[in-house]
C-alpha positions as CSV (number, residue, x, y, z in Angstrom):
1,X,52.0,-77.9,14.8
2,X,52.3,-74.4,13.7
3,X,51.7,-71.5,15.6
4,X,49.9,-73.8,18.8
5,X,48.0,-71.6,21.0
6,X,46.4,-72.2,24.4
7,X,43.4,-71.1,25.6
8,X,41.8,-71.5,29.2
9,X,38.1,-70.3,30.6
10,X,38.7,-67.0,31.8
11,X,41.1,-65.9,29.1
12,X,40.0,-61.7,28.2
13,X,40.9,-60.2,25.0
14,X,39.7,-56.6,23.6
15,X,39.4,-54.4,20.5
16,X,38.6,-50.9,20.2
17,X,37.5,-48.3,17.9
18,X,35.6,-44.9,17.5
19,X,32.9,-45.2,15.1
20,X,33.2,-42.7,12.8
21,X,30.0,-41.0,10.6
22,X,31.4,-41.7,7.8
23,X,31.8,-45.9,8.5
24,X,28.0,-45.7,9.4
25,X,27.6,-44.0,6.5
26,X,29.4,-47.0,4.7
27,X,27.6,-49.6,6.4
28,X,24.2,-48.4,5.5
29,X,25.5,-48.5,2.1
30,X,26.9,-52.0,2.5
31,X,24.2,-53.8,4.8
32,X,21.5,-51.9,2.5
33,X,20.0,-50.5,6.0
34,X,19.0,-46.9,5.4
35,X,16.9,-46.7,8.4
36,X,16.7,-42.5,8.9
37,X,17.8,-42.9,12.5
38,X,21.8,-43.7,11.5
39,X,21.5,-41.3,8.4
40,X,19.4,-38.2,8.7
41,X,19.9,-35.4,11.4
42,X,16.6,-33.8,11.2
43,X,15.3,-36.9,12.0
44,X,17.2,-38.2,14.5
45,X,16.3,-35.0,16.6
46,X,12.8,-35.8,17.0
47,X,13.7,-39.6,18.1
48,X,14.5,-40.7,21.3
49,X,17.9,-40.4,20.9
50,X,18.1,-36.8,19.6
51,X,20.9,-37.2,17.6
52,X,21.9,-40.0,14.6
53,X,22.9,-43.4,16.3
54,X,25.0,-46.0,15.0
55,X,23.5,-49.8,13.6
56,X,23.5,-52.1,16.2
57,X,25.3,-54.5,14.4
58,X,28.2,-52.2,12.7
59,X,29.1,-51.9,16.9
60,X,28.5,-55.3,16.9
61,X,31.1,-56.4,14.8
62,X,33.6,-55.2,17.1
63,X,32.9,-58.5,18.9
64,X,33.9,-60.4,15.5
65,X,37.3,-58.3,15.3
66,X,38.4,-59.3,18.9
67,X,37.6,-63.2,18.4
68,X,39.5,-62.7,14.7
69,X,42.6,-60.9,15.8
70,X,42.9,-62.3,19.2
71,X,40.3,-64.9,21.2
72,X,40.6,-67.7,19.6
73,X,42.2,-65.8,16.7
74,X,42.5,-66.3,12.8
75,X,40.4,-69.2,11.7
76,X,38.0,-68.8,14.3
77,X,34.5,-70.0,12.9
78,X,31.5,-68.4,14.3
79,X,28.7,-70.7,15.3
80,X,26.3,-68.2,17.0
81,X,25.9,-64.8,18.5
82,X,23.1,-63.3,21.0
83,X,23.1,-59.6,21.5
84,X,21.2,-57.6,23.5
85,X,21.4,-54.1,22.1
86,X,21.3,-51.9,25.7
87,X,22.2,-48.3,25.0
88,X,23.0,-46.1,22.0
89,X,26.3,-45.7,20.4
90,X,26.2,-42.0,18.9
91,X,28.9,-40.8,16.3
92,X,32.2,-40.3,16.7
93,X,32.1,-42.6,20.4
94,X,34.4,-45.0,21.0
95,X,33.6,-48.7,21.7
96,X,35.4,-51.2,23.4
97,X,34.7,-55.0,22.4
98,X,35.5,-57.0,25.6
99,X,35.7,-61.3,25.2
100,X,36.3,-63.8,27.7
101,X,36.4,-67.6,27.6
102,X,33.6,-69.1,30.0
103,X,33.5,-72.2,28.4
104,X,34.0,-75.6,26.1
105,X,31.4,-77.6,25.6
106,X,32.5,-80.0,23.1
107,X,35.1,-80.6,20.6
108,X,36.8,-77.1,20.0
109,X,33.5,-75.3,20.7
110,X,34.1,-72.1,23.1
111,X,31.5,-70.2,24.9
112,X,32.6,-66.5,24.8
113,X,31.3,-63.7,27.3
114,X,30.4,-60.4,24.5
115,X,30.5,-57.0,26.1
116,X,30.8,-53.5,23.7
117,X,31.5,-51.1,26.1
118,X,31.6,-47.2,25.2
119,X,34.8,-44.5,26.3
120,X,32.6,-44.0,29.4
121,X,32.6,-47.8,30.1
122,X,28.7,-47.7,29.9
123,X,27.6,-51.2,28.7
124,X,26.1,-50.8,24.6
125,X,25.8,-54.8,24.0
126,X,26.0,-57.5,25.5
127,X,26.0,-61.2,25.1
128,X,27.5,-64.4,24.4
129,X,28.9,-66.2,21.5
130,X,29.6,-70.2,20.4
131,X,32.6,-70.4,18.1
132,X,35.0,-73.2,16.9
133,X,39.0,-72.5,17.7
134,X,41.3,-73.2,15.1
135,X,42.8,-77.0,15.1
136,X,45.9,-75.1,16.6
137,X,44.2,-74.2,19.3
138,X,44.3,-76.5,22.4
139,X,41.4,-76.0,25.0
140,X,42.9,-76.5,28.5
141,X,39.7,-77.5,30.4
């Protein structure tokens, strides 16, 4: 088999990256999600957050890079996702995706542990995924 890999529970990866204003700016454009909140200044100072906050999901695709590049890898397919949005990421911050293996239910199915975490290692999200490892991969239960 090419390129075999091994994976056990309790197997940690992680990606990081500062999220700049001009990717949310991009990802608005992309998602179509123009909410004020990620876009305008004026009105981010009279929210919650006083200041312009990043989409929830751009962060949480930091969680998708990790399991891509690293845990299980390329060829990875994405099954589900829960996310539990806890605290603002604000521009220019940088975000740490942290996975871990917790478990395999069936087949090639692994549970993943999905923390974002930002430069101050305050928790931003949280959650847990269910993806399918590539055929190379071999679960070691």
């Amino acid at each position: 088999m090419e390129n075999v890999k091994s994976l056990q529970i309790g197997d940690k990866t992680q990606f990081t990256k500062s999220i700049t204003e001009e990717e949310v700016t991009l990802f608005a454009k992309i998602s179509g999600d123009d909410n004020p909140i990620h876009l305008d200044e004026e009105y981010a100072k009279n929210s919650i957050f006083k200041q312009k906050i990043a989409h929830g999901f751009l962060v949480g695709s930091l969680i998708s890079a990790a399991i891509a590049k690293d845990l299980p890898g390329n060829g990875t397919i994405y099954l589900s996702q829960n996310l539990k949005f806890v605290a603002p990421v604000f521009m220019n911050e940088t975000i740490t995706a942290y996975i871990e293996v917790l478990d395999f239910p069936k087949g090639n199915q692994v549970v993943l542990s999905t923390i974002c975490k930002n430069q101050d290692q305050k928790i931003v999200i949280e959650g847990t995924a269910l993806v399918i490892a590539p055929k190379t991969t071999v679960l070691t239960r």
